[in-house]
N, C-alpha and C positions, 0 to 999 in steps of 0.2 A: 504493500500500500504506500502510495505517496503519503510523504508528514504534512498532518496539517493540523487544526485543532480549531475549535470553535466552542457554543456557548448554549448549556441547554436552560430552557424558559419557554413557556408555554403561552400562548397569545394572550390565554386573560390573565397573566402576569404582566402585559402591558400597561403603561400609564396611559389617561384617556379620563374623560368628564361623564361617561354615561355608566358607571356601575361595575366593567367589565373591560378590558382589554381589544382590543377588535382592529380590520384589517385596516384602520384610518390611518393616519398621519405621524403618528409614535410607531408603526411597525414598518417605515420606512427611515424612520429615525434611527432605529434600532441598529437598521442594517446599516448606515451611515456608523455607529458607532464601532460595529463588528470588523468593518475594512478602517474603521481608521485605528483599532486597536492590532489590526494583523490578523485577526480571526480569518479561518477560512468557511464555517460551518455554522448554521444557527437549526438545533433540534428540539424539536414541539413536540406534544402530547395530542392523544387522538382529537383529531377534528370535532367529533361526533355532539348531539347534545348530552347533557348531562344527565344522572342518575337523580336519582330523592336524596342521595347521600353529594351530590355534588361532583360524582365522579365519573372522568370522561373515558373511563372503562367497560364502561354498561350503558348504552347509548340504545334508542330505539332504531336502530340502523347505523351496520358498517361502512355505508355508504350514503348517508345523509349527512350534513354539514349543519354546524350549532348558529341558531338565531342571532346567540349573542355576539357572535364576532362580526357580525354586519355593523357596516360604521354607518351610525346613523347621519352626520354631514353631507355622507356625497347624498343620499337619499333625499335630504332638506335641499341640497344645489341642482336637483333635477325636480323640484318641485315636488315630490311626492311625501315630503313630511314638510310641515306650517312649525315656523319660531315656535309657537305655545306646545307644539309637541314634544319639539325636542328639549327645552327648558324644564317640560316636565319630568323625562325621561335621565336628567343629570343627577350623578351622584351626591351624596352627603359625606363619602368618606374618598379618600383616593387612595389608601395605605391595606382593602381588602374588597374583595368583591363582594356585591350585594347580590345576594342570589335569591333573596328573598323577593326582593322587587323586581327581578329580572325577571324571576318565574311568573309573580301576576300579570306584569304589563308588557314585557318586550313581544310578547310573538300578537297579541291585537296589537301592537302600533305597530307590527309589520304588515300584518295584516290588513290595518285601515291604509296603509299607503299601496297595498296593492291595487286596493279599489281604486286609485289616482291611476292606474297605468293606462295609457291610451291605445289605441290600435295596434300598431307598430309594435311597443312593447309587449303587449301580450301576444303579439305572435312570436317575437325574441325567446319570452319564456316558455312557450308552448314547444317551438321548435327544440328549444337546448333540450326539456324534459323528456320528451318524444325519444329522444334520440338515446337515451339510457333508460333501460328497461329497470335498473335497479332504485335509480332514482325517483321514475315514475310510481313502483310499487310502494315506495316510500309515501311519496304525498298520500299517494288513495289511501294507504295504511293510516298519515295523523288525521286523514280528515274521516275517516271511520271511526278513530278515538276520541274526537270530538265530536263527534254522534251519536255517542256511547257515555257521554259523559266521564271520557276520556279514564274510561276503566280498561284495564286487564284485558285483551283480545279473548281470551277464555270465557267473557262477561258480558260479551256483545247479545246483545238483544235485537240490531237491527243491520243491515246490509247495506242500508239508504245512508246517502250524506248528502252538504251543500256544495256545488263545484265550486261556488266561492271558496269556501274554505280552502278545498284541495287547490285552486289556481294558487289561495294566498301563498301554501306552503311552494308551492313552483316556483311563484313569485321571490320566496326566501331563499329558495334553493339555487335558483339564476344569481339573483345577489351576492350569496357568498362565493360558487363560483369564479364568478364573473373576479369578484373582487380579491379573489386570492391569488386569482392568474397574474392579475395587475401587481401583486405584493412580491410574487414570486418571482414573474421577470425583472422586477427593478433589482431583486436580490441578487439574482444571476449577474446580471449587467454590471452590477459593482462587488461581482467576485465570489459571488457568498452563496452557497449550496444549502439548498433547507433538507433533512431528515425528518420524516414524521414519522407516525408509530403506530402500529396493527395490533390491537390487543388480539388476542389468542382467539378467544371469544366473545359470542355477541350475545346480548340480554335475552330472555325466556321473551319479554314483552314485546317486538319488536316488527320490523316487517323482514327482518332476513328469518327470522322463524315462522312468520303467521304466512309468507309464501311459502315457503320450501320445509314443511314440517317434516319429509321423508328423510331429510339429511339430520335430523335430531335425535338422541335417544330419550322417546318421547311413547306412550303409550295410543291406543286409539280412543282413549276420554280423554285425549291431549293433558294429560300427567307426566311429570316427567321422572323417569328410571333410575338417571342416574345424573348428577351435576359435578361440576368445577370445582374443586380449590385445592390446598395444599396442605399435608403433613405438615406437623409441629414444628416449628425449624425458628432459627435466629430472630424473628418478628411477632412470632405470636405461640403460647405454648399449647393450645388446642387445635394449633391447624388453622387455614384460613379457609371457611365456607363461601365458598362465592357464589353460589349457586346459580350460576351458567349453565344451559342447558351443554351437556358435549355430542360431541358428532359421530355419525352413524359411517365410520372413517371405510369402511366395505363398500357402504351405498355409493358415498362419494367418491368414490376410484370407479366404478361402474362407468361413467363418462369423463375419465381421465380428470376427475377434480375440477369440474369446469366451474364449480360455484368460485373454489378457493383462486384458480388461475387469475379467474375477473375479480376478486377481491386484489391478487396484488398488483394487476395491470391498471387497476382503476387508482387504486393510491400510489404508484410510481408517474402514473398521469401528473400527479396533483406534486407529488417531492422527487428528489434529487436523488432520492435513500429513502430505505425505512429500516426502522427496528423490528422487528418481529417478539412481540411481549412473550414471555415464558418458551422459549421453542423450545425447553427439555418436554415438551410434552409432545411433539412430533414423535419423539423416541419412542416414550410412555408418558400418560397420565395419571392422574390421582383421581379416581373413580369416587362417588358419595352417593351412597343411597340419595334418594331422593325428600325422603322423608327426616332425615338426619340432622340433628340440632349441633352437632360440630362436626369438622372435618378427619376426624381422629381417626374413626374406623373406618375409614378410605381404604381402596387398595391399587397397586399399580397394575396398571391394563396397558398391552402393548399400544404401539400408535402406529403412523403410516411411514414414516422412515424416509429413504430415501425415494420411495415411490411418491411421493406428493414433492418432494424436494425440486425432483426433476423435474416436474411437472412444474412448480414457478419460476425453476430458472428456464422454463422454456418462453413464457414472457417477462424475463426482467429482464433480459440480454446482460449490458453489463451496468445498469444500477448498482449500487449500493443494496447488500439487503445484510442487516446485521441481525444476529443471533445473537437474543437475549440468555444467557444458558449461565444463569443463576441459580442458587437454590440447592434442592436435593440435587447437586450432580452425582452422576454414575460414570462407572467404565465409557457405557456403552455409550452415553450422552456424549462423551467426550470424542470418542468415536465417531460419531454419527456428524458433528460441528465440523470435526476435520475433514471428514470426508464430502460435506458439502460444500466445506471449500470456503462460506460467510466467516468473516469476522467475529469474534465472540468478545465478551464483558468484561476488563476487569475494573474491580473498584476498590480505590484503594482503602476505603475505612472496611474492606474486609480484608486486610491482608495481614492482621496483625493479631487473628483470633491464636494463635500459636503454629510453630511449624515454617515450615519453607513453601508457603501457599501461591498460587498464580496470580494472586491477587498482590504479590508484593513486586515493587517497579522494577526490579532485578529479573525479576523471569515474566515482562511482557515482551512478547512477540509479534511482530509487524504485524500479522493479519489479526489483530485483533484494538479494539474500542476503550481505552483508559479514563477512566472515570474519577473524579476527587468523591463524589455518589450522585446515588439517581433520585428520580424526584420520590420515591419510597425511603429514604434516607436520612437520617440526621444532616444539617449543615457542614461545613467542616469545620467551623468554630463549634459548636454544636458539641461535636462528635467526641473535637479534643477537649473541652471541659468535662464531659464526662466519662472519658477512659480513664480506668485508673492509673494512681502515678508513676507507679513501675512500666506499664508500656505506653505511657505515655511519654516517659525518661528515652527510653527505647525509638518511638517514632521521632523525636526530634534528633537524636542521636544519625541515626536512617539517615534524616533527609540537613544533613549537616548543621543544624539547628540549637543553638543556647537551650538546654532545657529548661533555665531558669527564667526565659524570656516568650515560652510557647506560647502565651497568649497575647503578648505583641506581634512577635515574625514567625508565628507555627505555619498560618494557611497560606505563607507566602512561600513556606521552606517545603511546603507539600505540593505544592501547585507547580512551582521550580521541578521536582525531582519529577513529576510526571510527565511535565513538558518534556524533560531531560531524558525520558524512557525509549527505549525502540519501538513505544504502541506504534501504530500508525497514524490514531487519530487520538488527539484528547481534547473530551469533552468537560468541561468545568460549568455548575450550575451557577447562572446572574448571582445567587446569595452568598456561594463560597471567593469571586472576585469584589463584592463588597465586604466580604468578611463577616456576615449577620451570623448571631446565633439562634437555637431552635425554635425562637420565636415567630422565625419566618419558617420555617420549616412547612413546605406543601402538601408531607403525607405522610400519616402514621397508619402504618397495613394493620386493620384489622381493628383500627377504631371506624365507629360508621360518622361520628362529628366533628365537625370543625375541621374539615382537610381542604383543601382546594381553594382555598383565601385569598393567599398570599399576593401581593401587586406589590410593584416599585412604582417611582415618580421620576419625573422627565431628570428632577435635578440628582437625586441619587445615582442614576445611570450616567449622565455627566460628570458626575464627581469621582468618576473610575478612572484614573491613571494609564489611559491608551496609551501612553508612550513608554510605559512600562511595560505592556504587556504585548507591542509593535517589535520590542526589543529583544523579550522573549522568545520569540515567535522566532525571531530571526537568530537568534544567538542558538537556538536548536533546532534549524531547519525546518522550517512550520511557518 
């Protein structure tokens, strides 16, 4: 892999006046800061909208785009939102996203500006939606939920909707789009590759299940068998229940994976790269009753290997596709990474649980992703306050660091040594280059509250020392 490094942050950690982070004028800003800091890389979190818990892992579609990243300005400059909208529609805080107010009003004021669109545009939308069947099934699916009293597909009572509604959701879906093409080429243009990210799995609720329930393990009272999560491991000590429906990985090979093929051809469309969330489950999975109040008495169930592998490098060509392969790793996991050839994880706040682990900067390997941590992670001030003193004496020692002084120059002495690595690429999260502790912190696995906050401001992101890290860049090849 060529060196290069870049900067993970996820859009609604963008600064911005409406609640939420979005594809406006701060995510070109961004990238403005990314090439004038030397970065080569800037990596998001799934697209998709959001969960009840706030989380863009469980989305009602892998291939529908979140309301709230639509910038509501250019909407108000083509006439389709009125000053009093959008003045309504502005934050009270800028330092966390409101998600509570997003959830009431964002998708009707998207929605009453669709009813503005004229002729022309609603052929614009008509045509773009037309033209992706997965997209389409999408709308008809919210605007069924909204005829339903936007219950549980399990809970439908009725078949009927408004085409309003469904146009409005078209109308959203054009929008984002439309607007991330715009976000994405200015990136390109000044240098800077976006990575986005493919959770594993997609929600019970959704329209990739309530179309295609035969690739589910799912019962015929649409029950489901058997769900997601993970054994007991460093995050959580009953396992993480996720309860994702899993996939019927037999069915799905019957037409050489055509659902998963179009899942990664559709987001290599959209990014530069993607991550692939959890691929130790390509290997095997963590099976859970369905009825199961924790993930504990799971068990591992083979998966599809390198027969589905092949099948998305047969449309990724040469994209970017990076293996998440965290976690319970195996023999065979480790195996399977190699042999498909993607780039794999390391992170360094795991590299110091004991041992001579792959996670320490000394044995990363070009084809693989260095991480200071991921948005699952403590910060890296965070991290170093609460390791204890003895490896924490140790990690500063590592990365040639005063240990008496680790909480002045530690995340500067860690960010050094990884730049300094043979990864290939290292990714550093916006919090650990400002230095914050766990209070920014974006996600604690396996708590269901308070995750997904986190926002910077225009001035904090300027206040980063890009010619610090311009020099970096350069001083180790990157």
């Amino acid at each position: 892999m060529e060196r290069k490094s870049g900067v993970l942050m996820h859009i609604s950690s963008l600064w911005g006046d409406y609640s939420c982070g979005s594809f406006g004028k701060a995510a070109r800003e961004f990238v403005d800061f990314l090439s004038r800091a030397g970065f080569s890389y800037w990596q998001v979190l799934p697209f998709g909208l959001v969960d009840e818990c706030n989380s863009p892992y469980k989305s009602y579609s892998t291939f529908g785009g979140n309301p709230y990243f639509v910038d509501l300005e250019k909407l108000f400059e083509k006439g389709l939102l009125t000053a009093e909208e959008i003045n309504h529609a502005r934050q009270e805080t800028p330092y966390s996203c409101e998600f509570e107010k997003l959830k009431d009003e964002r998708v009707k004021l998207l929605i009453k500006a669709s009813t503005r669109a004229d002729g022309s545009l609603r052929q614009k939308v008509n045509d773009f939606i037309n033209d992706d069947g997965y997209l389409k099934d999408f709308c008809v699916f919210m605007a069924l939920k909204f005829a339903n009293d936007d219950k549980e597909w399990t809970q439908w009572t009725t078949d009927g909707y408004c085409e309003e509604i469904e146009f409005g959701w078209r109308f959203i879906q054009y929008q984002f789009f439309t607007q991330w093409a715009e976000i994405k080429n200015y990136a390109n243009s000044n240098g800077i590759k976006i990575i986005g990210d493919i959770p594993i799995y997609v929600s019970f609720d959704s329209s990739d299940v309530y179309f295609n329930k035969s690739l589910f393990m799912m019962d015929d009272n649409n029950k489901l068998t058997d769900v997601a999560g993970v054994p007991p491991d460093y995050f959580a000590e009953d396992g993480q229940l996720w309860g994702n429906p899993l996939y019927k990985w037999d069915e799905m090979e019957k037409d050489g994976f055509t659902w998963w093929k179009d899942r990664i051809a559709f987001s290599l469309n959209m990014f530069d790269g993607v991550r692939i969330d959890h691929f130790r489950a390509f290997e095997s999975f963590w099976a859970v009753k369905g009825d199961a109040k924790t993930a504990k008495d799971g068990k591992w169930v083979k998966g599809p290997g390198m027969k589905l592998i092949n099948a998305l490098k047969s449309v990724a060509g040469d994209k970017l596709i990076i293996a998440e392969d965290l976690g319970d790793i195996t023999k065979e996991v480790i195996e399977l990474v190699e042999e498909s050839g993607f780039p794999g994880m390391r992170v360094f706040q795991f590299g110091f649980f004991g041992g001579d682990t792959p996670h320490k900067p000394h044995n990363y390997i070009n084809n693989s992703i260095a991480y200071s941590g991921t948005h699952d992670n403590n910060t890296l001030l965070g991290y170093l306050w609460e390791t204890p003193a003895d490896i924490k004496k140790d990690i500063m020692k590592y990365c040639v660091c005063d240990p008496e002084r680790w909480d002045e120059k530690g995340c500067d002495a860690v960010i050094r040594t990884i730049m300094a690595s043979n990864a290939g690429l290292a990714i550093f999260p916006i919090q650990d280059l400002l230095g914050y502790g766990n209070d920014t912190r974006l996600n604690v696995p396996g708590r269901a509250h308070g995750n997904w906050l986190f926002r910077i401001t225009k001035e904090q992101v300027y206040g980063i020392d890009t010619a610090k890290y311009k020099e970096l860049n350069r001083l180790y090849g990157r």
